[in-house]
C-alpha positions as CSV (number, residue, x, y, z in Angstrom):
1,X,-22.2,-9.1,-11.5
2,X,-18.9,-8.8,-13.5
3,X,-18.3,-6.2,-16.3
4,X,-15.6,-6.2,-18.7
5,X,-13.7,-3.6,-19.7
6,X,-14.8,-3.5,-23.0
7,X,-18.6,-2.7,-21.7
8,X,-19.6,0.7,-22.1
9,X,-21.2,2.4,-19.6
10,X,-21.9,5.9,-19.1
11,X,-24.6,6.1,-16.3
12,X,-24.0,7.0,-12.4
13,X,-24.8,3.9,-10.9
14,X,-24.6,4.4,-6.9
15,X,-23.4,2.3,-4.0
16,X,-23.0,2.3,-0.5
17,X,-18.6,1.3,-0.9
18,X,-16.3,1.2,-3.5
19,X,-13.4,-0.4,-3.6
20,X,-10.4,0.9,-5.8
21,X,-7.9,-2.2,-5.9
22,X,-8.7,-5.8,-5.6
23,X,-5.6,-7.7,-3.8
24,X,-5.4,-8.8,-0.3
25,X,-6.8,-5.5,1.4
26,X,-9.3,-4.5,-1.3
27,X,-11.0,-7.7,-1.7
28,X,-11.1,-8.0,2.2
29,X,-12.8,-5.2,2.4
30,X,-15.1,-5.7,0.1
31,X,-15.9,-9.2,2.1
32,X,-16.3,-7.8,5.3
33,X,-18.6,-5.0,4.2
34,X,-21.1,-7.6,2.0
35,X,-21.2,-9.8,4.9
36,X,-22.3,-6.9,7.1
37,X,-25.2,-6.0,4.7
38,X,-23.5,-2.9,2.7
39,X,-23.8,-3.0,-1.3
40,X,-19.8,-2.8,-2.8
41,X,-18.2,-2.4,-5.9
42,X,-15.0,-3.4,-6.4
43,X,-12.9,-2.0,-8.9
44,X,-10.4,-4.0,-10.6
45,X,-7.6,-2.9,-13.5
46,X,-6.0,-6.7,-13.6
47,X,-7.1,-9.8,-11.6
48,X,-8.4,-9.5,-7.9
49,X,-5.7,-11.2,-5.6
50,X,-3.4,-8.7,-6.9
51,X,-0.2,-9.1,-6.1
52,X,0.5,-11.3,-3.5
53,X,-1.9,-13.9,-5.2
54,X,-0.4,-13.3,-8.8
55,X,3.0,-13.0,-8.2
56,X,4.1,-12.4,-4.6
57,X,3.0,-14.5,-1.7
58,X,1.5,-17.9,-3.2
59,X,3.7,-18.6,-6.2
60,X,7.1,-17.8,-4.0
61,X,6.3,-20.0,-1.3
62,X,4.8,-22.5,-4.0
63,X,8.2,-22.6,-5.3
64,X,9.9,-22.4,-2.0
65,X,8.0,-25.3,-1.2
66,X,9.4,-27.1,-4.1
67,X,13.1,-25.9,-2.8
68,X,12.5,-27.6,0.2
69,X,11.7,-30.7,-1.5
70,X,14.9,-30.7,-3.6
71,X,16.7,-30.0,-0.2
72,X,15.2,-32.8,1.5
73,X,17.0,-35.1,-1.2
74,X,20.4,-33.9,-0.8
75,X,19.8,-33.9,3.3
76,X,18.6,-37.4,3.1
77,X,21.5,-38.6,1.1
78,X,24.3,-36.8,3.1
79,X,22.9,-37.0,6.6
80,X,21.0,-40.2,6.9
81,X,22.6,-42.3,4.1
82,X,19.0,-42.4,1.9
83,X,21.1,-43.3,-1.3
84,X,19.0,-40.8,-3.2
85,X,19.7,-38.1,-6.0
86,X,18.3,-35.5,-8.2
87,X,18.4,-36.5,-11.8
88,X,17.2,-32.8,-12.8
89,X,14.4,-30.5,-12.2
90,X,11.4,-30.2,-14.9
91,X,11.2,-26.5,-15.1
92,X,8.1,-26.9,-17.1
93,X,5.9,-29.4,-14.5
94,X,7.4,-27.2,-11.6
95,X,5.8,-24.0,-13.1
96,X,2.4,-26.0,-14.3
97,X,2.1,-26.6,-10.7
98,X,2.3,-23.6,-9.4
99,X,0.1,-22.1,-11.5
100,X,-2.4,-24.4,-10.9
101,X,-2.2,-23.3,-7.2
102,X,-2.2,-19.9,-8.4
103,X,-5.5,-20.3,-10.2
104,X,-7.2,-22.2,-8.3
105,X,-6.9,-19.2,-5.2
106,X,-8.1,-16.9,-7.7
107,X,-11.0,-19.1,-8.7
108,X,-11.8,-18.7,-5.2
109,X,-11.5,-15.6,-4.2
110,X,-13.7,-14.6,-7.5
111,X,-16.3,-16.9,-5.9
112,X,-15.9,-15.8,-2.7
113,X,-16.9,-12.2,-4.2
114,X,-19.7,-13.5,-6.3
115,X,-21.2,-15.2,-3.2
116,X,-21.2,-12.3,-1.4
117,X,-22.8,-10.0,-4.2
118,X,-20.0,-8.1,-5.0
119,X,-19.8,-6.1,-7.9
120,X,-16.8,-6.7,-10.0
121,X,-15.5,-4.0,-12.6
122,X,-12.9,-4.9,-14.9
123,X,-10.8,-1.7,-15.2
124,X,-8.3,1.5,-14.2
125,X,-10.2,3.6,-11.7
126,X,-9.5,7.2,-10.9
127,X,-11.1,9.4,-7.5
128,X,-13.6,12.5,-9.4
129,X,-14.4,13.3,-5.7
130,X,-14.8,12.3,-1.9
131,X,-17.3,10.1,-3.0
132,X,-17.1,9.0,-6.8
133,X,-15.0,7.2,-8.5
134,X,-15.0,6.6,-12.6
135,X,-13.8,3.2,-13.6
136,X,-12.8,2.8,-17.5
137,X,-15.1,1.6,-19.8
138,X,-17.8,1.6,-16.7
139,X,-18.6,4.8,-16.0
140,X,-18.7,6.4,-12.7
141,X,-19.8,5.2,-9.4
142,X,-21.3,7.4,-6.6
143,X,-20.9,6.0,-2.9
144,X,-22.8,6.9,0.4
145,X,-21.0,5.5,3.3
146,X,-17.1,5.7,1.4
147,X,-14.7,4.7,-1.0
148,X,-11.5,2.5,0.0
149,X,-7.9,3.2,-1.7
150,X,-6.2,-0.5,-2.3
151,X,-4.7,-0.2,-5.2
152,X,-1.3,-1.8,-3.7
153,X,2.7,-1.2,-4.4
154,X,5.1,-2.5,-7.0
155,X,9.0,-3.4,-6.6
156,X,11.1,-0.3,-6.6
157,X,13.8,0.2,-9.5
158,X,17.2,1.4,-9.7
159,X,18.3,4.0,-12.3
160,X,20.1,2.1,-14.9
161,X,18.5,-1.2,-14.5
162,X,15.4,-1.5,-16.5
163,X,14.2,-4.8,-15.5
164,X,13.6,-7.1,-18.6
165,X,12.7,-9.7,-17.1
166,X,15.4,-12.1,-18.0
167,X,18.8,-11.0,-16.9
168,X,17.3,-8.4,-14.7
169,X,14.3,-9.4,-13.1
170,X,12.0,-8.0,-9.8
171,X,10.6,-9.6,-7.3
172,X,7.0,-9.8,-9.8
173,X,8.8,-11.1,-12.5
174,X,11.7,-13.3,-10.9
175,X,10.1,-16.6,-10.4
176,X,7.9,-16.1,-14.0
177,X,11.5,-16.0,-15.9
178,X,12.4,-18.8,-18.5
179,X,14.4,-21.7,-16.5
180,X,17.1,-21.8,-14.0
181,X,19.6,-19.8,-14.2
182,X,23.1,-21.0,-13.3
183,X,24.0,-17.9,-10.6
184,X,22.0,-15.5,-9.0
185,X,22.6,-11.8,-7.9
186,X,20.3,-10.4,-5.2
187,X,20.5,-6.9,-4.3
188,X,18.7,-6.9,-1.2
189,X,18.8,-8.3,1.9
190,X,15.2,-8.0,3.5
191,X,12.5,-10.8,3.6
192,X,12.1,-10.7,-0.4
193,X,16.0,-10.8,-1.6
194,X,16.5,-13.5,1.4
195,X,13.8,-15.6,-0.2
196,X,14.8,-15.5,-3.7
197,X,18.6,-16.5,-2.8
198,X,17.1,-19.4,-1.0
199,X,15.0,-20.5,-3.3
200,X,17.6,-20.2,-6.3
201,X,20.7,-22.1,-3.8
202,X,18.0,-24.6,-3.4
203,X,17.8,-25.1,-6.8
204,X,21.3,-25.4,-7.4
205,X,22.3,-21.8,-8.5
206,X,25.9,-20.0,-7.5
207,X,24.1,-16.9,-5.3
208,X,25.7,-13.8,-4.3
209,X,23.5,-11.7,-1.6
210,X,24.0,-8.1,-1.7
211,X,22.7,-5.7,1.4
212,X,24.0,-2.0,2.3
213,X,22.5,-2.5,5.5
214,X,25.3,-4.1,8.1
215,X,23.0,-7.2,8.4
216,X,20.3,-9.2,6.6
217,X,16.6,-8.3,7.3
218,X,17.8,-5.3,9.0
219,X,14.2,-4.6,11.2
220,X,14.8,-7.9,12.8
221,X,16.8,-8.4,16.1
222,X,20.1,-8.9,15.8
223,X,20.3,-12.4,16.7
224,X,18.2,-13.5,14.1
225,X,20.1,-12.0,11.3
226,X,23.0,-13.6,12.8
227,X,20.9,-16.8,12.9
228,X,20.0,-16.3,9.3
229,X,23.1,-15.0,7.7
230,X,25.2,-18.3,9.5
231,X,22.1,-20.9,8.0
232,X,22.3,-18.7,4.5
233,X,26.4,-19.1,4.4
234,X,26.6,-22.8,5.7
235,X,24.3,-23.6,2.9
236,X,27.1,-21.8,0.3
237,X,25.1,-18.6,-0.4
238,X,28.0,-15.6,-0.6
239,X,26.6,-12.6,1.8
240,X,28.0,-9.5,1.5
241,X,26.9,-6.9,4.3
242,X,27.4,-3.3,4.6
243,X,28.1,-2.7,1.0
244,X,27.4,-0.8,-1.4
245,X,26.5,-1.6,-5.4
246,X,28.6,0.8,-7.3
247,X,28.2,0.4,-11.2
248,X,26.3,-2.4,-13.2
249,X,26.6,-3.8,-17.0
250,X,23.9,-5.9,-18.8
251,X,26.1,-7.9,-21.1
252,X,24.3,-10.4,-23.8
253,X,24.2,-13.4,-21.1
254,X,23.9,-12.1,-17.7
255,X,24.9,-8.8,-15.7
256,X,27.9,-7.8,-14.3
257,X,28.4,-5.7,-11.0
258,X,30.9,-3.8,-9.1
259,X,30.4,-3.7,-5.3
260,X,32.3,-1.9,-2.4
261,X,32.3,-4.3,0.4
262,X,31.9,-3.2,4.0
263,X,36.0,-3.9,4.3
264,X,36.4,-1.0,1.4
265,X,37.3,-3.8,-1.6
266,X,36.2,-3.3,-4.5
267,X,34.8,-7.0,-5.9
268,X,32.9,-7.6,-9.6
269,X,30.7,-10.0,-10.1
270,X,28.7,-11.8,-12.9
271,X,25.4,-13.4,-12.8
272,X,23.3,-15.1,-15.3
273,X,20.7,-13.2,-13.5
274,X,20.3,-9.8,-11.3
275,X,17.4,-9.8,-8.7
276,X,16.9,-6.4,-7.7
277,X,14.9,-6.4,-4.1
278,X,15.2,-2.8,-2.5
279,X,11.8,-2.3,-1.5
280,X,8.2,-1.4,-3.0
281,X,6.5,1.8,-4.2
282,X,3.1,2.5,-3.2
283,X,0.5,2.6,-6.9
284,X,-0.7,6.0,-7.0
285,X,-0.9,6.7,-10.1
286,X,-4.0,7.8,-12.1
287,X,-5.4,7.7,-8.8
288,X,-7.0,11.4,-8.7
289,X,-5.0,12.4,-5.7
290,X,-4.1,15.7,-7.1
291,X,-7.6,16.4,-7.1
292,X,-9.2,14.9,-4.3
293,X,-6.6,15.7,-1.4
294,X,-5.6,13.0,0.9
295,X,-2.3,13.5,2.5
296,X,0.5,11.9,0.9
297,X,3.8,11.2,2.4
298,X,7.7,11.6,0.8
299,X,7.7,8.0,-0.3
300,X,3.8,8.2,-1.8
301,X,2.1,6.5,0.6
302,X,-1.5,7.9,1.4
303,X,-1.1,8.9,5.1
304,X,-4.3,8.5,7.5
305,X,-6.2,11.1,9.3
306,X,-6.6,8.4,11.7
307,X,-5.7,5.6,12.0
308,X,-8.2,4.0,14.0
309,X,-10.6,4.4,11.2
310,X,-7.8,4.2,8.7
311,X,-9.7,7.5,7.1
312,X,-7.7,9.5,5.2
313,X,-7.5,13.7,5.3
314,X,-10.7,13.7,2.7
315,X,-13.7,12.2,5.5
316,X,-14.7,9.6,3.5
317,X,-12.0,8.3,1.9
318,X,-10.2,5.3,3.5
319,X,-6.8,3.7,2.6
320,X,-5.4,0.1,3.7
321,X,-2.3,-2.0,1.9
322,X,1.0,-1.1,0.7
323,X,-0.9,2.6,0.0
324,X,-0.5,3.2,3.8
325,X,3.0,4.5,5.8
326,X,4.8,2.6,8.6
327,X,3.7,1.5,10.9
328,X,1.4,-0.5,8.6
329,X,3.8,-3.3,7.3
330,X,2.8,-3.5,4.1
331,X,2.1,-7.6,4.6
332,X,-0.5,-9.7,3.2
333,X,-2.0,-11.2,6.6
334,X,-1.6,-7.1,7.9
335,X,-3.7,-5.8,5.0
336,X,-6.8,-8.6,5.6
337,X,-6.7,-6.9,8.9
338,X,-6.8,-3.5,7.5
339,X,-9.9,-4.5,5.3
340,X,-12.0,-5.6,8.0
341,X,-11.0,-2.6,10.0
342,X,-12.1,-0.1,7.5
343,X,-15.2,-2.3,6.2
344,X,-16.3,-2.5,9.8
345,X,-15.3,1.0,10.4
346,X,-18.1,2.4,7.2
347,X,-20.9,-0.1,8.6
348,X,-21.2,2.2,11.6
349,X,-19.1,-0.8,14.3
350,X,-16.4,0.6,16.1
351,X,-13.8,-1.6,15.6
352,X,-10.3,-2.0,17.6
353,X,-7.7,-0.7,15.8
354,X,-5.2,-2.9,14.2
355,X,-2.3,-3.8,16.4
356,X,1.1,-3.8,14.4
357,X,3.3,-4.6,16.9
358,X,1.2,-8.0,17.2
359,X,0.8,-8.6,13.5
360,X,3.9,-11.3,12.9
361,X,6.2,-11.1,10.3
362,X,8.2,-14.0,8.6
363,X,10.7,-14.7,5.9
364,X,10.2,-18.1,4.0
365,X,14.2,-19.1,3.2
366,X,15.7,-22.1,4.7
367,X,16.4,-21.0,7.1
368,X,13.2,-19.0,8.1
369,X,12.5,-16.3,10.6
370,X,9.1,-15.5,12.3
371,X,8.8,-12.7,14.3
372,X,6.4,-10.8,16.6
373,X,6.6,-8.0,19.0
374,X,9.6,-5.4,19.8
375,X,13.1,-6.6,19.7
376,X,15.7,-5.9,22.2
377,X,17.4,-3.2,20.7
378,X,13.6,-1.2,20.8
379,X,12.9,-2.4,23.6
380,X,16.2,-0.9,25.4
381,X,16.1,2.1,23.0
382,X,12.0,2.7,25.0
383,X,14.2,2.5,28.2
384,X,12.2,-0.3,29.2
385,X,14.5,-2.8,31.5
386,X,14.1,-6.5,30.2
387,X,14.8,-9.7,30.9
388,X,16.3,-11.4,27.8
389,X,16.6,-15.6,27.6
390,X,18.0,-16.9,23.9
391,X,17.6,-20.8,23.7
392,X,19.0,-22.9,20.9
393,X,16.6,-25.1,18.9
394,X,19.5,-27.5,19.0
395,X,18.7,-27.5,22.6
396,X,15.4,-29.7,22.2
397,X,15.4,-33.3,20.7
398,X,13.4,-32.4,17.6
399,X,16.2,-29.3,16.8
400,X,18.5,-32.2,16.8
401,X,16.3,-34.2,14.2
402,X,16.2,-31.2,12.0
403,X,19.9,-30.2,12.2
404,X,19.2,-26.9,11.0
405,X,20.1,-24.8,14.1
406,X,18.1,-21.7,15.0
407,X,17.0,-20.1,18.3
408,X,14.0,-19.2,20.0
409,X,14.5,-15.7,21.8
410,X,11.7,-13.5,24.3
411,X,12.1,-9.7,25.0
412,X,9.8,-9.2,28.5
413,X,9.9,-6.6,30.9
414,X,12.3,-7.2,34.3
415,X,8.9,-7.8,36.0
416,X,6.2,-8.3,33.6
417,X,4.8,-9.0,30.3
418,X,6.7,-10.6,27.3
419,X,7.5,-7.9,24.8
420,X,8.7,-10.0,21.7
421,X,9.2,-13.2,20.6
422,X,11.6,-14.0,17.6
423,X,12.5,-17.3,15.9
424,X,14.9,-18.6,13.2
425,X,15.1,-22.5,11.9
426,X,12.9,-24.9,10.2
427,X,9.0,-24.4,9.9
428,X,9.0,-21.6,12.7
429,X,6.4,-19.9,10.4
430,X,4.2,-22.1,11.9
431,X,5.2,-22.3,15.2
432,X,4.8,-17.9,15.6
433,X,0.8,-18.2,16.0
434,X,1.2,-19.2,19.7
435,X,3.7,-16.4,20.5
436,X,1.7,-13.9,18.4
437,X,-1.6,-14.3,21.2
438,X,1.3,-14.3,24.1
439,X,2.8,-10.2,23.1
440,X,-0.8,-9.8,22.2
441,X,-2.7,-10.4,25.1
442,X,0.4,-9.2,27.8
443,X,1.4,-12.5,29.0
444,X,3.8,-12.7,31.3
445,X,6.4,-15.9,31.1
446,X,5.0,-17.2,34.3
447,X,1.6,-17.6,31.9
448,X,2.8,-19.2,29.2
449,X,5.2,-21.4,31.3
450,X,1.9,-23.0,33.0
451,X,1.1,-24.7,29.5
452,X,2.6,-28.0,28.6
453,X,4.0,-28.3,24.9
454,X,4.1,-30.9,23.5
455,X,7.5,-33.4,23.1
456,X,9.4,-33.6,20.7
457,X,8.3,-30.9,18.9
458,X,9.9,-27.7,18.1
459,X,7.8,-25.6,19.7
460,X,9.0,-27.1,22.9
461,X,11.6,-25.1,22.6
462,X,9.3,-21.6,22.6
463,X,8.1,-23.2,26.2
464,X,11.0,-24.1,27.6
465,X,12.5,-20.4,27.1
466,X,9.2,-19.2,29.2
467,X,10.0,-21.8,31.7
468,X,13.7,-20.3,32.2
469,X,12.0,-16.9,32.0
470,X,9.5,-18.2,34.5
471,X,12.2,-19.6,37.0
472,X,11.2,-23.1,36.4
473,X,14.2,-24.0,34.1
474,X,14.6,-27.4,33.1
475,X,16.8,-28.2,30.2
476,X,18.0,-24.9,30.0
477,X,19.3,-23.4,33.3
């Protein structure tokens, strides 16, 4: 049963869970504990997907998707002599497609809810207590099992550059801009600014990448930013490193910057468009945290009591999403993990909690990155002695085909179990999945290199670094 906002309601209806946030962890939640026979309500101040569904996960890689396409053209012309060319992109039929996509997830996951007898309120909810929760233009709503805190993060800002969504845009806003614009400057060099620049090179833009940190997605190893940044730079994208944004200008067409590079120059640039991608902010306002007490951290997030039940300081209220501190990693795929944890967790199972060193992580440029597990540097910084083996995808036949570069490279202990696996080049998001149950279940490399992959595929490359690992090296000695 869905309720607008407009409804009035003034009555204390009651519930076994509510649900303050409807994206990726909320509606999860809300799922898991319908399916396991618990009444919900799910409280709701926009559109449930939130925003990976609306403006984060699916239309980005809807769009990179579309990049790819537009690459494939230019690769197919100037490597294999397909006399092909791109007359122009339709800004307009791009976008309608998108959208569609867009809508027709959220169709679904509103269907998904109703199915599962869900209640849906339409409107800004705010904590009166352990166990109520008002929601505007509803009334409030008394719970006996809990109440679940989703109500997500949104891009962080810098002071000075009020986003406007045309010349200075955020990661919500960037891809819902009018057109193309001409050049592109990201400030940012983590999975979100990589993605953008990629996206915006593909599609023909001049793109200057901007990161203080001494390498792109700094909490990756080290060889895959060096992967990355060489597949980013070889494709013309200008990456600046280890400097440091030191005054900006909106001027009536663009933005203009002044940066200190890691060398100590001092370099302007203009852009028809500033992308600012430093991060996210958990949502916590008009929450009623003042007054119902969970523990909050420096940065906002809503810290747990424990983590295993993902219960907050006030027994009874649980937290999952962007809300939540490392190590949660404020992903999509890490949040539907959360949700069953916690909706699990108030049906009276005892769940295991969520693993985060198993959850993968992945960046959707050209090239990508997929990730899972410690990297060296951790690993060495634990004082753990490993065995390290780095193999080129270049190496395998199908690397060849692809002409993209990249590397496949495992982090395991001297004398047992694989620790991390890390990947850069084409598709590798979809090649992480295997190497995700390999840290996860504490294979060793002797395991995995008992399994025949199949050729030529990439992921013969992932087996034939386990087969070096394993002693049973074959192209790669």
């Amino acid at each position: 049963m869905t309720h607008t906002a407009g409804t009035a309601r003034t009555d204390t209806r009651e519930t076994d869970v509510i649900v303050i946030g409807g994206g990726t962890g909320g509606y999860s939640t809300a799922l898991r504990a319908a399916a396991l026979g618990l009444r919900v309500v799910l409280a709701e101040r926009d559109k449930v997907g939130g925003t990976c569904l609306h403006r984060g996960c699916i239309p980005s890689k809807a769009m990179l998707h579309a990049a790819e396409l537009v690459d494939g053209i230019t690769e197919a012309r100037e490597r294999w002599g397909v006399k092909a060319g791109l007359d122009s992109v339709d800004w307009t039929a791009l976008v309608a497609t998108r959208d569609d996509i867009v809508s027709r997830n959220h169709k679904g996951v509103e269907g998904h809810l109703a199915h599962a007898g869900v209640e849906v309120l339409q409107g800004r909810a705010e904590l009166t207590g352990p166990r109520t929760v008002r929601v505007e233009g509803h009334g409030e709503v008394r719970a006996y099992r809990g109440v679940v805190l989703a109500t997500g993060s949104r891009p962080r800002t810098l002071p000075g550059l009020a986003p406007d969504g045309l010349r200075v845009v955020t990661s919500d806003d960037a891809l819902f801009a009018p057109g193309l614009p001409e050049s592109v400057l990201v400030l940012g060099g983590g999975a979100i600014g990589v993605e953008y620049a990629s996206f915006h090179r593909s599609m023909g833009a001049s793109v200057t990448l901007v990161e203080t940190a001494d390498r792109l997605v700094p909490l990756e190893d080290a060889d895959v930013s060096r992967h990355l940044t060489r597949g980013l730079k070889k494709r013309g994208i200008d990456v600046w490193t280890g400097a440091r944004l030191l005054e900006t200008a909106v001027l009536d067409d663009g933005v203009r910057a002044t940066v200190r590079t890691a060398r100590g120059e001092v370099r302007a640039v203009e852009a028809q468009r500033l992308l600012v991608a430093v991060g996210r902010v958990p949502v916590t306002d008009g929450l009623g945290l003042d007054r119902t007490g969970p523990a909050t951290g420096e940065r906002g997030h809503v810290v747990p009591a424990d983590w295993s039940r993902l219960e907050t300081t006030v027994p009874g209220i649980h937290v999952v999403g962007d809300l939540l501190p490392p190590p949660s990693l404020g992903l999509a795929h890490a949040s539907f993990a959360e949700g069953l944890l916690v909706a699990e967790t108030l049906a009276g199972l005892a769940p295991r909690p969520v693993d985060y060193a198993a959850v993968p992580r992945v960046t959707y440029s050209s090239p990508q990155t997929a990730s899972v597990g410690l990297n060296e540097a951790e690993a060495r910084a634990r004082g753990v002695d490993v065995r390290v083996n780095t193999m080129p995808l270049t190496a395998v036949a199908k690397g060849m085909v692809h002409g993209q570069g990249g590397m496949v490279k495992v982090v395991a202990e001297r004398d047992g179990r694989v620790l991390g696996v890390h990947l850069v080049g084409p598709h590798v998001s979809e090649m992480i999945a295997e190497s995700q149950l390999i840290v996860g279940w504490d294979a060793e490399p002797a395991d995995v290199a008992g399994h025949v992959h199949p050729h030529p595929t990439l992921s013969e490359a992932v087996g034939e670094a386990f087969l070096t690992l394993a002693g049973r090296g074959l192209h790669q000695q």
